[in-house]
N, C-alpha and C positions, 0 to 999 in steps of 0.2 A: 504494500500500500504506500503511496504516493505522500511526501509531507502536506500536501494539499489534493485532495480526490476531488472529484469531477459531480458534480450535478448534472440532474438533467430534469427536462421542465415538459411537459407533455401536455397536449388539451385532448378532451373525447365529448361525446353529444353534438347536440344540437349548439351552433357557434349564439353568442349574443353581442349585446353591443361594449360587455367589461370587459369579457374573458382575458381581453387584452390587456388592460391593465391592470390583471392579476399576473398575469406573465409578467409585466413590466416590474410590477413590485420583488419577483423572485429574481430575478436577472439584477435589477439594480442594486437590492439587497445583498446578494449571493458575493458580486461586484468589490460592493464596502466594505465588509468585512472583513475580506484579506486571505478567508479562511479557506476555500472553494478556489480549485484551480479554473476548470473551464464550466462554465454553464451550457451544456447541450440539450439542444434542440431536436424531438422526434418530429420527426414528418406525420402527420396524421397521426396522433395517439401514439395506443401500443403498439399498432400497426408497424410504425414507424422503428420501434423497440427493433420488433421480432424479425423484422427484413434490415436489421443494423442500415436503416437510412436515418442517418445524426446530419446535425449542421453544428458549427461551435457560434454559439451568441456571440460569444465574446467578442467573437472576432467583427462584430457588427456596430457601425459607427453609433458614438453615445447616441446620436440624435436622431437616428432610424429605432432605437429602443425606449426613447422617450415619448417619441411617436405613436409608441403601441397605446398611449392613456386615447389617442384621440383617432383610432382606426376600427373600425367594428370587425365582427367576424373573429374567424380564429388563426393567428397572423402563422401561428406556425403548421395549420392543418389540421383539422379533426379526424372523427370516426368513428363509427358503431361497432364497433369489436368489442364485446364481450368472451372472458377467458372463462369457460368451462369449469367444471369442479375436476379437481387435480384427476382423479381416476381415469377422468374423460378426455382430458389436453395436457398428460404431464409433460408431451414433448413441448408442449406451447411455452408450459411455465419456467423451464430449464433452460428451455433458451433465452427467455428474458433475464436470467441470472450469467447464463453464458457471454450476453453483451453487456451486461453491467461489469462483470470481470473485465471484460477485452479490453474493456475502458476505461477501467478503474472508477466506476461510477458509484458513491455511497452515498448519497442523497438522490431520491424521487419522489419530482413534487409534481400530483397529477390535478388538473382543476378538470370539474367533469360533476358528472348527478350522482343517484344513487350507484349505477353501473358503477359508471368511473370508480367509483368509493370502494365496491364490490373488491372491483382490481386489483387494486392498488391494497387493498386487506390482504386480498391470496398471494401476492408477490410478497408482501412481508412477511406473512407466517415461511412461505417457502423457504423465503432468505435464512429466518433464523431457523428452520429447519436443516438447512442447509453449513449452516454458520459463518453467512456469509455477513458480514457489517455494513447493515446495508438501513437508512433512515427513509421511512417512506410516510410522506404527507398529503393527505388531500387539501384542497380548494377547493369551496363547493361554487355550484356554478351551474344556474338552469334556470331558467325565464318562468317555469311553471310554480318557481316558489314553492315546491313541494318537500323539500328534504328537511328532515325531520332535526331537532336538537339545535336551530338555528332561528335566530327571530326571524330574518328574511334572508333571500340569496343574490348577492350578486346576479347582476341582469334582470331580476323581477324589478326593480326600481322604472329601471329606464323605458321598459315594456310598458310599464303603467301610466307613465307617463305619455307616451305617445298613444296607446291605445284610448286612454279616456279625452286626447286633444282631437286622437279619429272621431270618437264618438262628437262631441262637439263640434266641429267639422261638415262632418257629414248631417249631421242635424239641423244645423242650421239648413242645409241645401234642401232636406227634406220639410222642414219648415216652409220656407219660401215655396215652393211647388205641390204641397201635398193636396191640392185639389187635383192633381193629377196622378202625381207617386205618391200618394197615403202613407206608402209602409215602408221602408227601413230597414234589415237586417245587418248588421255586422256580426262576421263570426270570427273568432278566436281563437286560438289557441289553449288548451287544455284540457291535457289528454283525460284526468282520474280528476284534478282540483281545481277548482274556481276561480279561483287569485285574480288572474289575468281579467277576467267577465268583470269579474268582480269590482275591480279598477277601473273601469269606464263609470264607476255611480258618481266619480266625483265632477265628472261632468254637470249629472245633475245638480246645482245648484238651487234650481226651485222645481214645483212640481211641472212647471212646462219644457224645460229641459229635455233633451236626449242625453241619456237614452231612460223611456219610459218604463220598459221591461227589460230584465237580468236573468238567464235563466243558465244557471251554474249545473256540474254533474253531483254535485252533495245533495240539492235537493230534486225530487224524484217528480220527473219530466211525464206531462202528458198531455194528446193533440186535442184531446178536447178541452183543457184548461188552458191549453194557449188561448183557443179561440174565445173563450171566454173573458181572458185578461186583455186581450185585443179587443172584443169589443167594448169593454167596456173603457178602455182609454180612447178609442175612437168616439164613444157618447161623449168624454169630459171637452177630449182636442180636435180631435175631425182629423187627424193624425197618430201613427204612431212608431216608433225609435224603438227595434229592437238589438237587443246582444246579446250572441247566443254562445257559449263556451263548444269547442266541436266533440268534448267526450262530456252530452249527456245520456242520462242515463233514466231509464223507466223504473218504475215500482218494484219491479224486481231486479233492477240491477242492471240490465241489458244497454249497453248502448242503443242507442235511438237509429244507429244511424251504421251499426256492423252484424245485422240480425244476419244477413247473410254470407259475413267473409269476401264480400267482394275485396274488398281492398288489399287482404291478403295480413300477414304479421311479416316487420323489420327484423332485424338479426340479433333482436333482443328477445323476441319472441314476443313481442308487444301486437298489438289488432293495429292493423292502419286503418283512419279514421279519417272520416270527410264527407261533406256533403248536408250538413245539419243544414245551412243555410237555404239549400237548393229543398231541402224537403219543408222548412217552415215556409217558405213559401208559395208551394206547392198548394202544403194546406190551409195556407188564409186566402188565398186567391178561391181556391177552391169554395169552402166552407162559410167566409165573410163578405167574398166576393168584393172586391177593391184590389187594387195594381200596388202589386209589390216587388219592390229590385231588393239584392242584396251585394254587398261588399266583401270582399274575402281579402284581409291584410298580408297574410300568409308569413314568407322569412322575410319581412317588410319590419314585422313588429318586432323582430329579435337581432335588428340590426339597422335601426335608425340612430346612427349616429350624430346624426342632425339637430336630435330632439331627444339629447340624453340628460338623463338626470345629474346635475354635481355628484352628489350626495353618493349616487349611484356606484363614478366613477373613481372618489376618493375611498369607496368602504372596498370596493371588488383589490383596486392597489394594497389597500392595507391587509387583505387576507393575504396575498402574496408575501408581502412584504413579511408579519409574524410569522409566515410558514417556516422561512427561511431564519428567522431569529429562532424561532420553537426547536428546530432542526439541530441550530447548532449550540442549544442547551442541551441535546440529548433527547429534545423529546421525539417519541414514535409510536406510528398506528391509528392515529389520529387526524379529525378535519380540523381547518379552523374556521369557528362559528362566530357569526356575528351575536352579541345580545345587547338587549335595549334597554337603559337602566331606567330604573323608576323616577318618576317626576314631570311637570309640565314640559319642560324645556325637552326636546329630542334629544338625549346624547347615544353613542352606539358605542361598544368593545367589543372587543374580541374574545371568546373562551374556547375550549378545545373539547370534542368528543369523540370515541371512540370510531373506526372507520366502520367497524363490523352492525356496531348499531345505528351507524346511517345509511349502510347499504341495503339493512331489513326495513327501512322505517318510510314512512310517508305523513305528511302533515298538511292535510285538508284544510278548508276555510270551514272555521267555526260555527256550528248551527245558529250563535249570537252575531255575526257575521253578516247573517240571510234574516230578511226581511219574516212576517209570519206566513205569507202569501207565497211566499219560494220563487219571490219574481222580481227581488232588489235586494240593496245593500242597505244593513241598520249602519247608524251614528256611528256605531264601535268601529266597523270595517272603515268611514272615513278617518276615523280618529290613526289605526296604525298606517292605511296607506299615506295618507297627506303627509307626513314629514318626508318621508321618503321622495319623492316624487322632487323635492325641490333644487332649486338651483340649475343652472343651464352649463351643459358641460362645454369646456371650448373647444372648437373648430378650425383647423386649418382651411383658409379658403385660398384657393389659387385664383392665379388673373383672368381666368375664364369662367370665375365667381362660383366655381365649385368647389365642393371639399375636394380634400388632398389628402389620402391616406397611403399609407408607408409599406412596404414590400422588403421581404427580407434576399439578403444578396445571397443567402443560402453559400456560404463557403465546407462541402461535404469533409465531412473527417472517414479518410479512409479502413474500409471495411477490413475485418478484422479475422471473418468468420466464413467458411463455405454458405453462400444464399441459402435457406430453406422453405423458401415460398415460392 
């Protein structure tokens, strides 16, 4: 082992608008300390690991990795790979210790969701099963604001914020023309929890607002109370602002909208999901008879870096950044969690949970969250999104009045290992 060993910094899921300046906090961090030789870059996740494609940060000018605070997406490549339970991929998990050796890599610090978390658990039991010395950190990191032991995650900030200035947006448009377009749909992202939906109530302002109706997967979805909740905001407005989360779910649990499997399951073994909007639709056009369009934001909402939150951007840095402090106090197995202390004034820190019990876990919007109707958001749900949501992240604009985001020179550090992919 090397007087100073190697890090290495990896992203997985779905990319958002921080990821990147959690990576920026580890790189920068890793940097000042003195303690860390090269900070390495996987290509796409573990992917990246397992087919020994590294690039070295380091070697990348300060101001292409300063950059990463104000570039969405995931600057170094993601991925949906999930590793297996050992019995099943033990070639998988060997070789990721096989390239951490090559390398001399004893810090791994993965920002990513429950999956991610999964991983980066079974790499570290392997390691010390192995007795290799090897520190491994999560980042947590997923726009659905679903993982568990954490106030909020990095990327739900910035999502909410744009997704409730859509709703407002678009609302107004629907406003102005709904003697013609009546109805409204915006649908969303979220797959199992609400969050996202959720976060367009703060649009609403007063009861005329868009969006009128919230219809999250926590509370138990069905067509004939849509139609009912429609008409009866068409008696009050003669309009009406829908947002619909795309994993609801009926009475008994069913997605509304994968009765059939069309859409197939991802490499998580997740249902793909889609189409809620094209079916509410369907059935108010149908059933209430008035013209309805809908809106689909799609990777729009998880990568508007435009219309990112501060707040957002300084908390996703600082998990980065303590990962890389926790790390070289020794700590391991671990995510770093945001929590939100008590009192009027917003303040947030940082504390630590174990990886294993945030790869089992999920953390839903609160049944006090949802309205009694299961078709908005109570007081409570404004009171934790609104601080978050604040402050306006900066933007690089170039002379042709667009953003300017950063690209890494990718300088490859040579393979080490026969390919096994």
């Amino acid at each position: 082992m090397s007087a100073k060993p190697n890090a290495i910094v990896a992203q997985s899921g779905g990319p958002t608008t921080v990821i990147n300046a959690s990576a920026c906090g580890v790189v920068q961090e890793a940097i000042k300390s003195g303690k860390i030789g090269k900070v390495i870059g996987a290509t796409n996740g573990i992917l990246g690991v397992l087919k020994e494609d590294l690039f070295d940060v380091t070697a990348e000018k300060p101001e292409a990795i300063e950059a990463l605070k104000r570039t969405p997406a995931a600057a170094m490549g993601s991925c949906r790979y999930k590793l297996k339970q050992m019995e099943e991929s033990r070639a998988d998990f060997e070789r990721v210790l096989d390239v951490f050796r090559a390398h001399d890599i004893r810090y791994f610090f993965y920002a990513g969701g429950n999956d991610s978390m999964d991983t980066a658990d079974k790499v570290n039991k392997l390691a010390a099963k192995a007795h290799y010395d090897l520190v491994c950190m999560g980042i947590p990191k997923t726009i659905d604001n679903d993982l568990a032991f954490t106030d909020h995650c990095p990327g739900y900030p910035s999502v909410a914020k744009y997704v409730a200035t859509c709703a407002m947006e678009a609302g107004k448009d629907t406003e102005a023309l709904y003697t013609t377009d009546t109805c409204t749909i915006l649908e969303v992202m979220g797959r199992n929890a609400g969050w996202i939906a959720a976060a367009t109530g703060l649009a609403a302002r007063t009861p005329e607002d868009a969006p009128h109706l919230i219809y999250m997967p926590e509370a138990a979805f069905s067509f004939d109370k849509l139609v009912r909740d429609v008409e009866a905001v068409l008696k009050r407005l003669g309009r009406v602002f829908i947002v619909a989360g795309e994993g609801l779910k009926d009475e008994k649990g069913n997605y509304v909208t994968a009765d059939s499997g069309a859409f197939g399951k991802d490499s998580f073994g997740h249902v793909q999901l889609g189409g809620v909007a094209e079916m509410l639709k369907a059935v108010i056009e149908k059933e209430v008879k008035i013209k309805a369009r809908f809106n689909k934001l799609g990777t729009n909402q998880r990568a508007a870096m435009h219309f990112a939150s501060a707040t957002d951007i300084k908390e996703a840095y600082l998990c980065g950044k303590t990962a890389v402090q926790q790390a070289l106090r020794g700590v391991n197995g671990k995510m770093v969690t945001l929590v939100r202390e008590k009192g009027k004034e917003y303040k947030c820190t940082t504390g630590l949970a174990e990886l294993s019990d945030v790869a089992n876990g999920e953390k839903k919007v609160p049944r006090e969250y949802i309205n009694a109707d299961g078709n908005h958001i109570t007081k409570a749900m404004r009171n934790y999104v609104r601080p978050l949501v604040k402050g306006e992240a900066p933007v690089t604009i170039g002379e042709d009045g667009l953003p300017v985001f950063m690209r890494f020179k990718r300088k490859p550090l040579k393979t080490k290992l026969p390919n096994c992919l």
